[in-house]
C-alpha positions in Angstrom: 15.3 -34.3 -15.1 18.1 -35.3 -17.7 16.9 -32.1 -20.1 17.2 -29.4 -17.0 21.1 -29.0 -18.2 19.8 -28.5 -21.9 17.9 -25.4 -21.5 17.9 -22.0 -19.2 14.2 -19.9 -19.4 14.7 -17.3 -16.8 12.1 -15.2 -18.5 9.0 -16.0 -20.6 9.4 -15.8 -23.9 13.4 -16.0 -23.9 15.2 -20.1 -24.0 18.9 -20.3 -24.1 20.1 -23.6 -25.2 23.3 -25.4 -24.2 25.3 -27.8 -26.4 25.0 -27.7 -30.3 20.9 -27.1 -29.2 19.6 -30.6 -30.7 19.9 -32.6 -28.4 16.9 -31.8 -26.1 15.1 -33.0 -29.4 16.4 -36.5 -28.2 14.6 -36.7 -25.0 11.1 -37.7 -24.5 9.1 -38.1 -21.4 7.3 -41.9 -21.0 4.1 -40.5 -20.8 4.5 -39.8 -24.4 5.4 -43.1 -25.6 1.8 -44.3 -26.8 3.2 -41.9 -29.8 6.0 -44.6 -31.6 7.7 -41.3 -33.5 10.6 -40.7 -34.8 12.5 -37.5 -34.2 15.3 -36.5 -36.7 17.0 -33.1 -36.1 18.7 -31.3 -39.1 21.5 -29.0 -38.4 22.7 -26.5 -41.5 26.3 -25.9 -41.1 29.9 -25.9 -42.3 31.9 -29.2 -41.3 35.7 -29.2 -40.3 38.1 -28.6 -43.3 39.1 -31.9 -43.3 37.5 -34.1 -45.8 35.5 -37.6 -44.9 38.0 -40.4 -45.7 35.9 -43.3 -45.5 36.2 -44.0 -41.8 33.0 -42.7 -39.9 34.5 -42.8 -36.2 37.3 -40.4 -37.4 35.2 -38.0 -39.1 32.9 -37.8 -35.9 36.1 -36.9 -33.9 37.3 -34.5 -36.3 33.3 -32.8 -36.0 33.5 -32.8 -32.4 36.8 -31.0 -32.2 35.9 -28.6 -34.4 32.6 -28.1 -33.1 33.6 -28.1 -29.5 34.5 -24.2 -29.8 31.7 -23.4 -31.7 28.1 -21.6 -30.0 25.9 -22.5 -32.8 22.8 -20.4 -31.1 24.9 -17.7 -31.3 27.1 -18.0 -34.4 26.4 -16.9 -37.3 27.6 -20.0 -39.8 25.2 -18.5 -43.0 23.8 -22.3 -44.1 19.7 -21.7 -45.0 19.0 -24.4 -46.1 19.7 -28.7 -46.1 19.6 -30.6 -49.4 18.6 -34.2 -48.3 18.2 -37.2 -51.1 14.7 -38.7 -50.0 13.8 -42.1 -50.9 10.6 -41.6 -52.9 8.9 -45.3 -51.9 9.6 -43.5 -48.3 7.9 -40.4 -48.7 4.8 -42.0 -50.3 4.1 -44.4 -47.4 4.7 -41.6 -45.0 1.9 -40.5 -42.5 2.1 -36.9 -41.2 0.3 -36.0 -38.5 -1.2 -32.1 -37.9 -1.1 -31.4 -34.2 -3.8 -30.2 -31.6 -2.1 -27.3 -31.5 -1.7 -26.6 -34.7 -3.2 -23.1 -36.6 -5.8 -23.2 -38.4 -5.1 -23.9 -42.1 -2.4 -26.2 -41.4 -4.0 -29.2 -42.0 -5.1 -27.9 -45.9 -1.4 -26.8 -46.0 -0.3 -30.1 -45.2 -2.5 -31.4 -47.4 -1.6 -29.4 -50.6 2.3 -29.9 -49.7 1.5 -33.6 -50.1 -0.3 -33.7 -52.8 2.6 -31.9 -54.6 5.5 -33.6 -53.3 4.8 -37.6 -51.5 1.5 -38.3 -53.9 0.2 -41.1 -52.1 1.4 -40.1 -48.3 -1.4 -39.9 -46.2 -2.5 -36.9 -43.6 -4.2 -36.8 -40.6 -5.0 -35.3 -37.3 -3.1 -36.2 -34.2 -5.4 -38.3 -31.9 -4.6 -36.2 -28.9 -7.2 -33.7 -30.0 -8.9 -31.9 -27.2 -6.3 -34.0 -24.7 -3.5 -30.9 -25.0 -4.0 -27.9 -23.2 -2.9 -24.5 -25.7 -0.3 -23.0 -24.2 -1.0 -19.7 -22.6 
């Protein structure tokens, strides 16, 4: 399986990721394709010293060789938090979707978070209720 080099769980309880640790996020088995989401991964960090100068490919290089040394599992790089400019017409025609396996409350959460910030988003419950097993 193309995620088996991602990931190590010798012990319950205990994952050690390999890579910059997004990356499994990319991988999706078919049987879950019925879904049509998206998956977005946000990494908090610092970037290489040297400044974007309008050419993408270059700056990507520049990331990769400075990242390339980096265990960012491990390392202790102090970002918290990601400031992201969200288009506004996005967020209020977005549909979020509480999980099976969710806790309870979660959906009211959901709820109150929307009606605060994407007025006009709508929320729901994931139609693979009662088709998920919880996890033991």
């Amino acid at each position: 399986m193309a995620i088996a080099r991602l990931y190590s769980d010798p012990v319950p309880d205990e994952v050690t990721f390999f890579g910059n640790g997004t990356e499994i996020a990319y991988f999706k088995h078919d049987n879950w394709e019925f879904q049509e989401e998206y998956r977005f991964v946000i990494t908090a960090m610092p970037g290489p010293e040297t400044q974007y100068q309008g050419d993408p490919a270059a700056y990507i290089e520049t990331w990769k060789i400075w990242g390339s040394g980096i265990n960012l599992m491990k390392e202790n790089l102090n970002p918290t938090y990601v400031d992201i400019r969200l288009d506004p017409q996005a967020l209020r025609s977005a549909q979020f979707l509480v999980g099976p396996l969710a806790p309870a409350g979660t959906l009211e959460a959901v709820e109150e978070l929307v009606s605060r910030f994407a007025e006009g988003a709508t929320v729901g419950l994931s139609n693979l209720d009662k088709l998920i097993r919880p996890r033991k």
